[in-house]
N, C-alpha and C positions, 0 to 999 in steps of 0.2 A: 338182701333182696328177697331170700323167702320168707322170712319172716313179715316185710312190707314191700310189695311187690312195687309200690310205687314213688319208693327211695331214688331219689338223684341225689349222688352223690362224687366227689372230684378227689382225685389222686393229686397230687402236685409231684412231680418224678424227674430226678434228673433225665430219665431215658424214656423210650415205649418198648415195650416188650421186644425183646431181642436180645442178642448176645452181650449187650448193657445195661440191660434190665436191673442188673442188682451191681450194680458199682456205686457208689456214692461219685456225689456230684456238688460243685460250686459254682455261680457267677463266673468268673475267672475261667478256670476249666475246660468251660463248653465255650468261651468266645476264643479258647487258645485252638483247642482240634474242631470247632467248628468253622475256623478259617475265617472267624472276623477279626482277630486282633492282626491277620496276618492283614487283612485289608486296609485296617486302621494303620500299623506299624510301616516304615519306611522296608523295603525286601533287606532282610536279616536282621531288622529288627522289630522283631511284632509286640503290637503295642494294644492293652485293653482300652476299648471305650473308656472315658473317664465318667462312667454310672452306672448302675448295676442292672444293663437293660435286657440282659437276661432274666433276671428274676420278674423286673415288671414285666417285660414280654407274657412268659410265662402263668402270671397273674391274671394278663389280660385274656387269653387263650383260654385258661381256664377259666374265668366268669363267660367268655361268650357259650362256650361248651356249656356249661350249666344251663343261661338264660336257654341256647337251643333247645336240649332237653328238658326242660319243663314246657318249651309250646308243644315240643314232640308229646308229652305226657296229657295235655291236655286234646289232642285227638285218639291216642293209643291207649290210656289209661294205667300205662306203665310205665317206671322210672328206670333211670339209664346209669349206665358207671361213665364220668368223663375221666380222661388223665389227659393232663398238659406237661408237658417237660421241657427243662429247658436248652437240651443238646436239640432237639427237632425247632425249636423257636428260632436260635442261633440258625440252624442250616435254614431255615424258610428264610432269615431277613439276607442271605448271602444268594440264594436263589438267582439273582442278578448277575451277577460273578459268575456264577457255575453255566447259566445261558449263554455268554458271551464268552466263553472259555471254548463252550460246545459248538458254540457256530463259528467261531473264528480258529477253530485248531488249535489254540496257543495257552499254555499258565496261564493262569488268571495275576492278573498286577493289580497291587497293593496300592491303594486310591490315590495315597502324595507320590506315586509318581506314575500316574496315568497322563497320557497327554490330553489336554482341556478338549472337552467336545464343543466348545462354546469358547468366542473371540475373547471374552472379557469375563473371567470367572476368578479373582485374585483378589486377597489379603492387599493394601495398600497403609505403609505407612504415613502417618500426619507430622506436622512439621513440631507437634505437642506432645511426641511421645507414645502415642495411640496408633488403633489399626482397625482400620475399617475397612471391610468386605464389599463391592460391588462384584454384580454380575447381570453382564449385558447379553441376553441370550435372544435378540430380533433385531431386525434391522428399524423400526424405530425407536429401540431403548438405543441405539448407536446414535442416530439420529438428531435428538432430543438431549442425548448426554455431550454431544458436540457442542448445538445449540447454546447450552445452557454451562459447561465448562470453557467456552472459547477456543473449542480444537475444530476453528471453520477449516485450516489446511488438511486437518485430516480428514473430516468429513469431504472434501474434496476430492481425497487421492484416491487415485482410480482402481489401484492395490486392494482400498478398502470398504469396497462398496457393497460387496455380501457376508452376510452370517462367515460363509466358507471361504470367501476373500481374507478374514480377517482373520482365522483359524489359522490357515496358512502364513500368516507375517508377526505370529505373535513373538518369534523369536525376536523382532524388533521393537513392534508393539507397544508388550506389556513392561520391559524397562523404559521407554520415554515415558510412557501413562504413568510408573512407578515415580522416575522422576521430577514430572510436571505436578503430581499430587499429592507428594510430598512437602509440597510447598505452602500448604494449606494446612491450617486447623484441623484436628475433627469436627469442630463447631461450623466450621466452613467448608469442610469434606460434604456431613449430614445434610445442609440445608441446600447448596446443590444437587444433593442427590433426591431430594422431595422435591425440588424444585424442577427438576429434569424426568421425575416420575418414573425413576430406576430403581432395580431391587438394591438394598445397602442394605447393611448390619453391623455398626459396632461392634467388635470384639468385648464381650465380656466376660468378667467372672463370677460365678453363683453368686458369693455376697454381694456383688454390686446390683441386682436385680432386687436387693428391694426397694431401693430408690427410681425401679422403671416404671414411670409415668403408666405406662400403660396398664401396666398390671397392677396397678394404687388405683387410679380411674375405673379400668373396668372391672372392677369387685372379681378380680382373679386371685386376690390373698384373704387368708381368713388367719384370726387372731387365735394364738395356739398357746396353751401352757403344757411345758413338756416336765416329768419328774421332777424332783429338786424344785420348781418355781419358775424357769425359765421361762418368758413369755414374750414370743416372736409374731411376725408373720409368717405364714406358711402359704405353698402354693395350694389353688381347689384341684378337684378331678379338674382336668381339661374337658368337661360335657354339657351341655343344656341340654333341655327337653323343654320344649316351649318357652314357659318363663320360669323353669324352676332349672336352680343350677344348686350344685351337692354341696350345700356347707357345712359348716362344721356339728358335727353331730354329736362325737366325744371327745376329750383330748387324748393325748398318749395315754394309757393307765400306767398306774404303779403297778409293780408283781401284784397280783390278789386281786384288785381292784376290780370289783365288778364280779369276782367269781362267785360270789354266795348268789347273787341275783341272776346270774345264766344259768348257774343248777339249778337253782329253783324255776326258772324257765322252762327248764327239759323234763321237770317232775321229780326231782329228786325232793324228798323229804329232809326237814331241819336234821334230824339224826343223823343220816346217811351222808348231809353235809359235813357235821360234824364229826364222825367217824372218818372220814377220807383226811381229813384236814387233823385229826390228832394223829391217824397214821402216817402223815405225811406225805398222801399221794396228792393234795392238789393243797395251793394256798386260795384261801378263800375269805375276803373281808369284807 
């Protein structure tokens, strides 16, 4: 910053300055004492995210941090130090937790077994093996899933006539619903459930999303070659800007790949290329 007063530039840190300032840090790590795995996990048994949403958290915090700093740059004339970490990322997405913990006096409970704040929020097995998610959270997504599943008795009873009517009787509820809808397809799960105009989601597993219609359709994969030759789909950013959406720009690199032409980017000289690279401070091809 003395040298160029008008350097923005980003820390990536497990921590912010404090008493964990200089601890090394992991993914894992900060969602165990940041009290998301405790969220995620059943109480005594805490459990990570299955993705490393720390890291991308942390990623994203620091590009927004940046972008800030350079509009701040462009009225001040001066550039800024960001740090993003990813123990403070974990405590912001648990933030929820720690509010309802403060206004309700009580530990905070671990998501599988809080009790539903909504009548119909449940995993439903199909009669194929499968499991699909509905979640009825208004009185005409009940409505309409009556309608269109053929539960006119229950749409009738008088038990279950509001949001909070139905909240209260899910003890009964959700094993008839479990059992009546089990009885079905997922293929016949899903298409009542588009047909009734209700939130649904098949249960899936990363590999099986590259066969999701939607994301083949709406140009949300781009064609990737990784090391070795591998060549897949990949997911894009999840962003547009008008009509430009982020496609693929480079693939993975190999070690090296690309690093004689970033040096030479930032000014370094073929020599000083070379010198770094027979010292064995950078690979560069």
């Amino acid at each position: 910053m003395q040298i160029n007063p008008r350097l923005v530039y980003c820390n990536l840190k497990g921590f912010m300055p404090g008493p964990y300032w200089k601890r090394p840090s992991l993914d894992n790590l900060v969602q165990m004492m940041g009290g998301l795995a405790y969220m995620t996990g059943r109480k005594g048994d805490p459990l990570r995210v299955g993705a490393s949403a720390t890291d991308i958290m942390g990623g994203v915090f620091g590009a927004l941090g940046i972008i800030t700093a350079l509009y701040e740059r462009e009225k001040t004339g001066k550039g800024n130090r960001v740090i993003s970490t990813l123990y403070e990322s974990v405590v912001f997405m648990v933030a929820q937790h720690m509010a309802w913990a403060a206004i309700n006096g009580e530990p905070s409970v671990p998501m599988p077994e809080v009790d539903s704040a909504w009548p119909v929020y449940d995993l439903f097995d199909t009669s194929d093996g499968h499991k699909v998610f509905i979640g009825l959270t208004s009185d005409f997504h009940w409505q309409r899933f009556c309608d269109v599943f053929g539960f006119s008795e229950l749409k009738a009873d008088q038990r279950l006539t509001t949001n909070t009517d139905r909240v209260a009787e899910r003890s009964w509820l959700i094993p008839l619903l479990k059992k009546e809808l089990a009885k079905l397809s997922k293929e016949e799960l899903v298409t009542l459930s588009q047909q009734a105009k209700v939130p649904f989601a098949p249960l899936m597993r990363p590999d099986q999303l590259f066969d999701d219609p939607h994301l083949n359709e709406s140009g949300g994969f781009v064609q990737t070659t990784f090391p070795g030759g591998t060549r897949t789909k990949m997911p894009k950013i999840p962003l547009r800007i008008g009509n430009y959406d982020f496609n693929l720009k480079t693939d993975p690199p190999e070690v090296g790949q690309y690093g004689r032409s970033v040096l030479s980017s930032i000014g370094y000289a073929d020599e000083q290329i070379e010198a770094l690279t027979a010292n064995g401070i950078v690979v560069a091809k």
